[in-house]
Structure formats: C-alpha cells, structure tokens
C-alpha positions in Angstrom: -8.4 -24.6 6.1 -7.0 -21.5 7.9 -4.1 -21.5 5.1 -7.3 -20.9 2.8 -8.5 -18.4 5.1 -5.8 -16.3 5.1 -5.3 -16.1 1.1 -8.7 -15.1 0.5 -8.8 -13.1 3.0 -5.3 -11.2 2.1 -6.8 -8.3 0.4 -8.5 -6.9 3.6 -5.1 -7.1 6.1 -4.8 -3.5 5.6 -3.0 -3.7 8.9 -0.1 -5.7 6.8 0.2 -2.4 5.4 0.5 -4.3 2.0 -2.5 -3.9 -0.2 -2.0 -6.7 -2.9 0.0 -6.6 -6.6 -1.8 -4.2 -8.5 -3.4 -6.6 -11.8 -1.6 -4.0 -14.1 -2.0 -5.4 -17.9 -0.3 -4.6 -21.4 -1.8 -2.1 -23.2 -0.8 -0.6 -26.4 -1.1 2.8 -27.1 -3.3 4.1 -29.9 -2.4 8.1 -30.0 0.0 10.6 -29.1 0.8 11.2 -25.5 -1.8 14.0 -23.7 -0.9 17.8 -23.7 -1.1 19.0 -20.5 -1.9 22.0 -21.4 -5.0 21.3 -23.2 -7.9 22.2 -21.4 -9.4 18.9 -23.4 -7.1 17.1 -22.1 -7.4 18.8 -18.2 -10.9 18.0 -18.7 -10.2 14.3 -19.6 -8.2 13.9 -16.4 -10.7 15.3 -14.2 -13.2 13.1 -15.7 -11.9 10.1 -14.5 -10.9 11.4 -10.9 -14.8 13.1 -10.0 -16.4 9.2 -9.7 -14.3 8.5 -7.1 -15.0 11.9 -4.5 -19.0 11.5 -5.9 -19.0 8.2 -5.1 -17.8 8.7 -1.5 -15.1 6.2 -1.9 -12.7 8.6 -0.7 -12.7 11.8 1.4 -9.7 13.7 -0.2 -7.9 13.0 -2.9 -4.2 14.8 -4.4 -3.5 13.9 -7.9 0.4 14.4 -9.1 0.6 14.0 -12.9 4.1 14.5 -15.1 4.2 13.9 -18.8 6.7 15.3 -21.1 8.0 17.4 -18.7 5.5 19.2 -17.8 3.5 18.6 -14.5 0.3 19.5 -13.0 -1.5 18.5 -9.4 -5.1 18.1 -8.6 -7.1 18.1 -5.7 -10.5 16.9 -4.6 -12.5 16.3 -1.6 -11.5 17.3 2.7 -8.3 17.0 3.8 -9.5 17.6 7.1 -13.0 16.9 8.8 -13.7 20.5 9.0 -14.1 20.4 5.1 -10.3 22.0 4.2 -9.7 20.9 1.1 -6.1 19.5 0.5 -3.4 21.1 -1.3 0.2 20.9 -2.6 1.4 20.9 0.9 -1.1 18.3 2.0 1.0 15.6 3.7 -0.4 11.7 3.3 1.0 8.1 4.8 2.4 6.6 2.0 2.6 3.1 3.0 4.2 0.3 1.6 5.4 2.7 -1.5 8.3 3.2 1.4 9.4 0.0 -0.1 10.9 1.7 -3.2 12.8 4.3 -1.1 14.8 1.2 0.7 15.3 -0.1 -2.4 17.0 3.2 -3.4 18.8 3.1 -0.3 20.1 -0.1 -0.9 21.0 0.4 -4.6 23.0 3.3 -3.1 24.8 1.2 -0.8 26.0 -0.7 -3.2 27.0 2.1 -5.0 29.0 3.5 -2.3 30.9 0.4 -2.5 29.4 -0.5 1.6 27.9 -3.8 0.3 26.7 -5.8 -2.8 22.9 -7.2 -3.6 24.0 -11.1 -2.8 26.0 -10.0 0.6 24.8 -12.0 3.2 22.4 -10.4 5.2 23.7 -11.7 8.2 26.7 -9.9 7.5 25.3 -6.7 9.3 23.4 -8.1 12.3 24.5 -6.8 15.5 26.6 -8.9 17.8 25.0 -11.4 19.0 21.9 -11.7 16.2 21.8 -14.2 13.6 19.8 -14.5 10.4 17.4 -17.7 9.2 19.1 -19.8 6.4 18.0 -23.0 5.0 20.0 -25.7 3.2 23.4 -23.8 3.7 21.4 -21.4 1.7 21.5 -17.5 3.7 19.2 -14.8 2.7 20.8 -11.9 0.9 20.1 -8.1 0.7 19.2 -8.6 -2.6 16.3 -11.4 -1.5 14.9 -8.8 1.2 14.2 -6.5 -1.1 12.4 -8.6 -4.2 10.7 -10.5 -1.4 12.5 -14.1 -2.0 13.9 -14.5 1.4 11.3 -16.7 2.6 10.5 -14.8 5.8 7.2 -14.5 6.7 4.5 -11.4 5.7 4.9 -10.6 9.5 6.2 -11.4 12.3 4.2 -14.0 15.2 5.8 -12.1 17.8 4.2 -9.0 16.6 1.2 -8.8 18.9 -0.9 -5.6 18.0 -1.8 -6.4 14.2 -5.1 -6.0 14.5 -4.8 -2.3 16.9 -5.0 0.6 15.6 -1.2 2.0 15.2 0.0 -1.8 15.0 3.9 -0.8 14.4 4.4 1.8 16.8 5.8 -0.6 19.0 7.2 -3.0 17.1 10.8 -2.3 17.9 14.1 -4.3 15.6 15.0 -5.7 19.2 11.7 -7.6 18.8 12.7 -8.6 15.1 15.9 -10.0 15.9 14.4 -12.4 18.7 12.1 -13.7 16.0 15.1 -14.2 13.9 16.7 -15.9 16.0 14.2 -18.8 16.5 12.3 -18.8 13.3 12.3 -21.7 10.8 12.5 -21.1 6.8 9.9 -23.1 5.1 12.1 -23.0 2.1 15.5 -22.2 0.6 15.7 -18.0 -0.1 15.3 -17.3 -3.7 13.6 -20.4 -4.3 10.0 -18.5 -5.0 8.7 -14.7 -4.5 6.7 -14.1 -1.1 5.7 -10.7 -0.4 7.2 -9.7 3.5 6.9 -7.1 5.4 9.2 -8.0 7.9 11.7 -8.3 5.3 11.9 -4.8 3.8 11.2 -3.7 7.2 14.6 -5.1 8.4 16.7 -4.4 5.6 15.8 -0.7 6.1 17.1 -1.6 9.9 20.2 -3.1 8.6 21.3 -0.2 6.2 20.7 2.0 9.0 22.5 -0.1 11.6 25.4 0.2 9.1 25.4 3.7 8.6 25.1 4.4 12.5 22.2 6.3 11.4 18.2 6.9 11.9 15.9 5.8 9.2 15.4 9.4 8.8 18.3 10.5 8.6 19.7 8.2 6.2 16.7 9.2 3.8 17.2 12.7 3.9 21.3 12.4 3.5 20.8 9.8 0.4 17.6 10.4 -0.9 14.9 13.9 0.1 18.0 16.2 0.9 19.8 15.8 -2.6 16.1 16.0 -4.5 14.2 18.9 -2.2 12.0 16.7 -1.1 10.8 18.6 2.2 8.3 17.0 3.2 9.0 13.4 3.1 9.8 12.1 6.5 8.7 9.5 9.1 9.3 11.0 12.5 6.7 13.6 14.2 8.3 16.4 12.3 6.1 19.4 13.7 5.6 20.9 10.0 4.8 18.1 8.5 2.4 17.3 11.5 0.6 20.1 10.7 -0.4 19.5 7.1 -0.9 15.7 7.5 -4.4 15.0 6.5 -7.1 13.4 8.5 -6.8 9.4 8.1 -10.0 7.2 7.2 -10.4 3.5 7.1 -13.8 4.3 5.7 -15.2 7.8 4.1 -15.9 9.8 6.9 -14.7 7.2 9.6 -11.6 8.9 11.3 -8.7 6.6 12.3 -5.4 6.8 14.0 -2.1 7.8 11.8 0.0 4.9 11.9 4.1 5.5 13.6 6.9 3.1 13.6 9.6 2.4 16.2 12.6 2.0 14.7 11.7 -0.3 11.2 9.8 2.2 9.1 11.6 1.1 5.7 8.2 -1.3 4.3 5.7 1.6 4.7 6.5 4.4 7.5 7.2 7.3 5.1 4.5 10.6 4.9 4.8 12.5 1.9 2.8 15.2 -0.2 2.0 15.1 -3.9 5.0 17.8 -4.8 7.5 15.7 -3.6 6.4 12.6 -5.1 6.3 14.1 -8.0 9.8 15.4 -7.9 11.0 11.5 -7.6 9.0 10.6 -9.9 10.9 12.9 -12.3 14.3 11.4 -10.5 13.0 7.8 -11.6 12.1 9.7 -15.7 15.5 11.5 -15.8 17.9 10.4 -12.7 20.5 12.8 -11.7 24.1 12.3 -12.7 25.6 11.3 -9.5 25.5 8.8 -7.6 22.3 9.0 -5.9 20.9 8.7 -10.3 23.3 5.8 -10.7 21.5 4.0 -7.5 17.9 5.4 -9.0 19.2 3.2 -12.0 20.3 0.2 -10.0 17.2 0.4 -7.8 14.9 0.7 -11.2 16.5 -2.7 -13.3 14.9 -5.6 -13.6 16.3 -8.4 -10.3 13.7 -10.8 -10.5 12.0 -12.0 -13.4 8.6 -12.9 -11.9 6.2 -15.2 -13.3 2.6 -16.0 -14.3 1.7 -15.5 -10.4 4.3 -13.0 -9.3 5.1 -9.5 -10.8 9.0 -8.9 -11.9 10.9 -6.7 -9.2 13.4 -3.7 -9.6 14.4 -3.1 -5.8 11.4 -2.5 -4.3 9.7 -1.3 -7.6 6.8 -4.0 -9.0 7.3 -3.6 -12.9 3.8 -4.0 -15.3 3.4 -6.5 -17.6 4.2 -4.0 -19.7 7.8 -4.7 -19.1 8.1 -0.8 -18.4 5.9 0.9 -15.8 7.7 0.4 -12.5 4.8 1.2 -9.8 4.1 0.5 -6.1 1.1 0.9 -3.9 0.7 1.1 -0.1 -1.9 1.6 2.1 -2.1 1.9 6.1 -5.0 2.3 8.5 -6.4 5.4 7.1 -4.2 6.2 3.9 -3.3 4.8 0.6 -1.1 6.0 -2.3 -0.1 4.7 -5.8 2.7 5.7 -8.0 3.7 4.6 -11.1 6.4 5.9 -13.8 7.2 4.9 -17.2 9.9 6.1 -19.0 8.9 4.7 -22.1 6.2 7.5 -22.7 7.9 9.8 -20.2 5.0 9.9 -17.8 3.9 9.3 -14.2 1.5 9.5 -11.8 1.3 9.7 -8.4 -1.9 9.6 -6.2 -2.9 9.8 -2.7 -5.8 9.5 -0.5 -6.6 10.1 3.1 -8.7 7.0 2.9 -7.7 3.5 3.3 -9.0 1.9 -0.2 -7.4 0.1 -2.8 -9.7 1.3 -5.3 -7.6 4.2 -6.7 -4.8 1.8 -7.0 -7.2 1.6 -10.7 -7.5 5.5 -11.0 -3.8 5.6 -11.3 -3.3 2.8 -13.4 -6.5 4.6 -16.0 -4.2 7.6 -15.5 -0.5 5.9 -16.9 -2.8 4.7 -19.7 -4.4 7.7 -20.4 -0.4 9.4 -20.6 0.5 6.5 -22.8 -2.0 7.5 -25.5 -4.8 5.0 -24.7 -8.4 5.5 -24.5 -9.8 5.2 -21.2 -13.6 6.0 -19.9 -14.8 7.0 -16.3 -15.2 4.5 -14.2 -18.7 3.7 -12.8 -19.4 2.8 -9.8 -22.3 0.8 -8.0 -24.9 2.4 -6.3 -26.1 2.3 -2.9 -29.7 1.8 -1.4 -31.5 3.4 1.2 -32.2 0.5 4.3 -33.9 1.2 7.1 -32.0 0.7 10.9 -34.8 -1.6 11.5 -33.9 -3.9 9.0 -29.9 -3.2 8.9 -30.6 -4.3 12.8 -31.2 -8.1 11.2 -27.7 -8.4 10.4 -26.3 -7.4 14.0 -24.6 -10.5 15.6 -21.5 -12.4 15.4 -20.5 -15.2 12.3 -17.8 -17.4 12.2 -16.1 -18.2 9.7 -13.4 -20.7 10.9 -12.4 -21.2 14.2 -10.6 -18.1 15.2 -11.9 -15.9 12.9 -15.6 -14.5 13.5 -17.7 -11.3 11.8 -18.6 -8.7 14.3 -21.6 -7.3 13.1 -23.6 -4.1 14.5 -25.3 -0.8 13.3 -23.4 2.0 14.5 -24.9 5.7 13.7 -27.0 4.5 11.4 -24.0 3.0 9.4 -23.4 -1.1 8.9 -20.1 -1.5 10.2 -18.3 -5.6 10.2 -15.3 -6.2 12.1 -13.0 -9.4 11.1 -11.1 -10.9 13.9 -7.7 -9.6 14.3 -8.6 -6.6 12.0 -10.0 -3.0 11.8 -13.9 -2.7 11.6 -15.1 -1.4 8.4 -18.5 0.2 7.0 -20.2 -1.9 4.2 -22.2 -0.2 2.0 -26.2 -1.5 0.8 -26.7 -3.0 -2.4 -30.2 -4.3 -1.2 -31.5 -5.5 2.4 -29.3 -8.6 2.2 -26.2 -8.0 0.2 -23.7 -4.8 1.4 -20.1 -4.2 0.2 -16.7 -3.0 0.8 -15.5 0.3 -0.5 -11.9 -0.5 0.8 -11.8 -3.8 -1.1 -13.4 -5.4 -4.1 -15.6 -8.0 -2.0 -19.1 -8.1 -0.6 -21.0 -9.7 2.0 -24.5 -11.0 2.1 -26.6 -12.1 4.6 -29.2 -15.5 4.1 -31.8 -17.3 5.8 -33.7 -14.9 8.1 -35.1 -16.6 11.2 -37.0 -15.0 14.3 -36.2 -11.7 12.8 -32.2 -12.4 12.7 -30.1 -13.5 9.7 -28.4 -16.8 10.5 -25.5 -17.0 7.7 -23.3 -14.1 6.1 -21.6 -15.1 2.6 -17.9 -13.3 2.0 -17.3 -13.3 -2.0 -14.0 -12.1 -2.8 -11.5 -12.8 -5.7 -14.1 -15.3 -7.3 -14.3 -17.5 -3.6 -17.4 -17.4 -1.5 -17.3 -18.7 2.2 -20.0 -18.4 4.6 -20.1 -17.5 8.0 -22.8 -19.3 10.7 -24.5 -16.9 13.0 -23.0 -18.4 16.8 -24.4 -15.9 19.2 
C-alpha cells in the first residue's frame, strides 16, 4: 500500500526536486519554421505565454526562444513581490535541469581521457568509501547518469525532505555512510530508475577527482568557455541580487533552496541569456573539446522504453527521437529547456513559481518552432467561496498510515499540507472540489456532517484515493 502511495503521489515531491518525465509526443510538422522577426509570429508566441500570468499560475515568467539563429527573450509577470518585472538578468533556480550540466561534465571527462562511461564508479571514492553492487555487477559512471544504477530517488538518511531548504545540509559525508550500508534491490543497468542521489554523487565524484568545487569545475569546463556569467550555485553576491523571489504557490513566498557540497542533480541558478547561449552550444557545439563532450553528453546511452524516456547524459530525448529536453523544479522555481537540432530551435523557460505546468508551454513552444499549429491553452476557472464554508474543509485526513492532509484556511486562501511535504494553496472549482496549480490533481471533499467534511478524495494520474477525516 505505501509503495502505491508513493507512485501516485510522485508528482507532488517537489522537494525530490524531480518534477516527473515530461509526456513529450511525436509530432509532425505541417509548415515552415516561424520568423522571428515577424510581428505575426511575435504575436503567436505571446499568445500562448499570456494564459499562464492571467491565470495566476505563475508570478513571473522569462521566455528564451532560438530558432534559425536568431533569438529573442520575453518577460511577464514580478520578479520580485514589490511588482519588478524580471529581465534578461533575472536569475532563477534551475533544478534538476543541473542534471544535463553533470552530464556535460562527465562527457568531458571522458574526453580528457580522466575516465570512460562504464568505469566503475567506485573507482573514485575516497579511501575508505565503497560503492553498492549487486551480483558482481558495480554501478558505472555511465549508469549514474541515465539513472540505471539502482540507487534509490533519495537517500533514508536524508532527514529534512519535507523542510523548507531540504539539501542545504545534506553533505557527500552523509552520502557515503548511506553507501556504505545500502542494499541494491537489483543488478545496475537492469531497468531505468530516476535518482537523485545518483546524479547528485556523480557530480561529487567528478569533483573529488578534479580536486575541485562543483563551482569551479562548472565554470572551468562549462560557463567560463561559453560566457555564461551568471550560472553558478554558490551565494555569488551578483547573482544574489538579481535572483527572483521563489513561490511554491502564486504569491506564496518560499525559501531559495542551497546545497552543501552535492549540487550536480538540481543546485544550479541561471538566467534566461545564459541558457540560451547553451542552448545554442547544444544546436551548433564549439569545436573543442568542451563541443566534442556537448556531442558525447547529447547521443543516445539508453534506449528507453514504453515506460521510460531514452537518455543522452543527463538529457531525456522526445519521442520524437530528436528533442533532447530536461525539466526541474525546487521549492519555489521551475524551468524547462528543450533543443532540437533537427528544426534548429530551442526553448528555454523559467519561472519563479514552483509548477510543472509550463513544463507544456515549452513543449507548445518547440512545436510551434517546428512548424506545427498549436492554440492557447485554456485554463479552468476558479470560484468565489466564502471563509465560512472553505472553514468545512479545515481538519486533518489520512490517507495511509503515515501520511495525513493538513487542512486549514489561511488568509482567506485553502492551503493542504501532505505529510513530509511543503503545504500548498488549492484553488475552488466549486464548495467541494479545489485543485492544484503546481500539479495536474485535485481534491475534493464528501459527506458533510455537523458542519465538517468527513472524507477528502486525491485524483491524480487517473487514481483516486480517499482520505478519512481523524481529528
């Protein structure tokens, strides 16, 4: 039952900084690739962008677009609560889009001839540190990165999942004494599961190597080379100062999220100008060697399958067998990019509110750049409820043992808290039924007694559970 629980329940761990795999489908293109230029075409963009400020589902909103060369940024919304609109410069948490960045560091590893994809991983622990294997079978550097090394999304000895900056001190120390006890459930490479931990401590192990800080490995490899300024992960006082306002839900302010020393599966902060500019490195890689570990990073390693999405290193690729994308989220952020070199396109968007529902914005955009017709998206709309009667829902519903809604009205807002996790606002369809802006999923409450509701229903990805009232 709680293995259940956790499955349909995945999509709203935005704490695991991983956001789910992006349902990315073929398309075929029916016209000739957009014109930038064209104030049609400007006007198309916009179009499908404005739903998602009007709508409140986010609070600001930077747009990177690059098709045929040419490139253009857009901005909507508040960067900051004060109502500052973001800009170029507007720096963003891009979460687990780090992931492609270690692959990149990895690829250039290899490249520098320091170590191959099916090295053993073990091979550059520290003294002392050992690495699970299973059958004979170890895990490679390859398996961290295409998530087939069996380890687990996270860590049990990582004790502050639910908390507000859940990594900060979550230290490679920590990682290694989980290492050193834990159990493989089954052989690496014998079947994709997305981890956390693992990217997380290959980007240790690359920097344990190099005698180096995450940070400074990534801007000797990676940001230096390709002017990438402001793309870090350490307090860096300017990009402090630009770093939007984080949101778990439009106009909820949250904490930014820091890392100790394992920031490679989603620590890096970034603004739409430099994204851009490796997005363009992905479309047309330099020729040197960090292009030839661009190339390595953006092949095809793992084939996927009817469940699982084929893997460059740490790129998902479409099933469009072209678009290489990845999205991340943390507490109060999310991002999206996505390049195809087919049509010579990409995208890059990022928010300053944690919500997976631009991850579709930016997949509308790629398939608007790839000559297909796309239409605004339209959103549902909200009802006025009174505080009287949101103040039937208050009260606590478990679900399982272990994992219980905290309902209450705060500030005339409906805000649910699942156990372990952050609280989020849910938004009024009616009286009874509310929903998530940060997830596709809705709850609604049943059978009213002495002026309380007694059950709250979850219905997410088709499943619908229900929670009995037990205070």
């Amino acid at each position: 039952m709680r293995e259940l629980f956790t499955n349909s329940m995945t999509l709203l761990r935005t704490t695991a900084i991983v956001t789910g795999f992006l349902s990315t489908s073929l398309w075929q293109a029916d016209a000739a690739p957009p014109d930038l230029d064209s104030k049609a075409v400007q006007d198309q963009i916009r179009s499908l962008i404005v739903p998602y400020v009007e709508s409140e589902h986010v609070d600001g909103l930077s747009i990177g677009i690059v098709a045929d060369g040419k490139t253009m940024t857009l901005h909507f919304g508040k960067a900051l609560d004060n109502g500052t609109a973001p800009t170029d410069e507007t720096v963003y948490e891009i979460g687990s889009a780090s992931k492609v960045f270690t692959g990149v560091l990895l690829a250039d590893a290899v490249q520098q001839g320091r170590v191959t994809l099916d090295q053993d991983a073990a091979s550059l622990l520290p003294e002392g540190a050992r690495m699970p294997d299973k059958d004979g079978k170890a895990i490679s550097l390859l398996d961290l990165s295409i998530h087939r090394s069996g380890l687990p999304r996270l860590p049990d000895n990582m004790k502050d999942i639910g908390g507000d900056n859940p990594y900060s001190t979550y230290t490679s120390a920590q990682a290694i004494d989980f290492l050193k006890t834990y159990q493989l459930r089954r052989a690496p490479g014998a079947e994709a599961e997305y981890s956390n931990l693992a990217v997380s401590f290959l980007g240790y192990l690359l920097c344990h190597q190099s005698g180096m800080t995450y940070d400074e490995l990534l801007a000797q490899r990676i940001t230096g080379p390709l002017k990438m300024t402001s793309t870090t992960v350490t307090a860096d006082k300017d990009v402090l100062k630009r770093l939007a306002t984080p949101h778990s839900t439009p106009g909820r302010a949250v904490s930014t999220w820091e890392f100790a020393d394992m920031p490679g599966a989603g620590g890096i902060r970034s603004n739409v100008i430099d994204m851009i500019r490796f997005a363009q490195a992905n479309l047309n890689p330099p020729e040197n060697d960090l292009g030839k570990a661009i190339d390595l990073a953006w092949q095809q390693h793992h084939p996927g399958n009817a469940k699982d999405f084929a893997m460059g290193l740490g790129w998902h690729i479409a099933r469009d067998g072209t678009t290489r994308w990845h999205n991340g989220q943390t507490g109060g952020y999310h991002s999206m990019i996505m390049v195809n070199r087919q049509f010579s396109s990409a995208v890059v968007v990022l928010t300053n509110t944690a919500t997976m529902e631009v991850d579709r914005l930016g997949e509308d955009l790629i398939r608007l750049l790839a000559g297909a017709r796309v239409q605004p998206r339209v959103f549902e709309k909200t009802v006025d409820v009174p505080v009287a009667k949101m103040k039937r829902c208050e009260g606590r519903y478990q679900l399982v043992p272990g994992f219980v809604f905290d309902v209450n009205v705060v500030n005339d807002r409906l805000m649910v808290q699942l156990s372990g996790q952050p609280t989020f606002q849910v938004f009024p369809k009616s009286e009874t039924e509310w929903f998530y802006k940060v997830v596709k999923a809705t709850i609604t409450f049943k059978t009213e007694d002495a002026g309380k509701f007694t059950e709250l229903e979850l219905f997410q990805n088709g499943v619908r559970q229900t929670a009995k009232r037990i205070d």
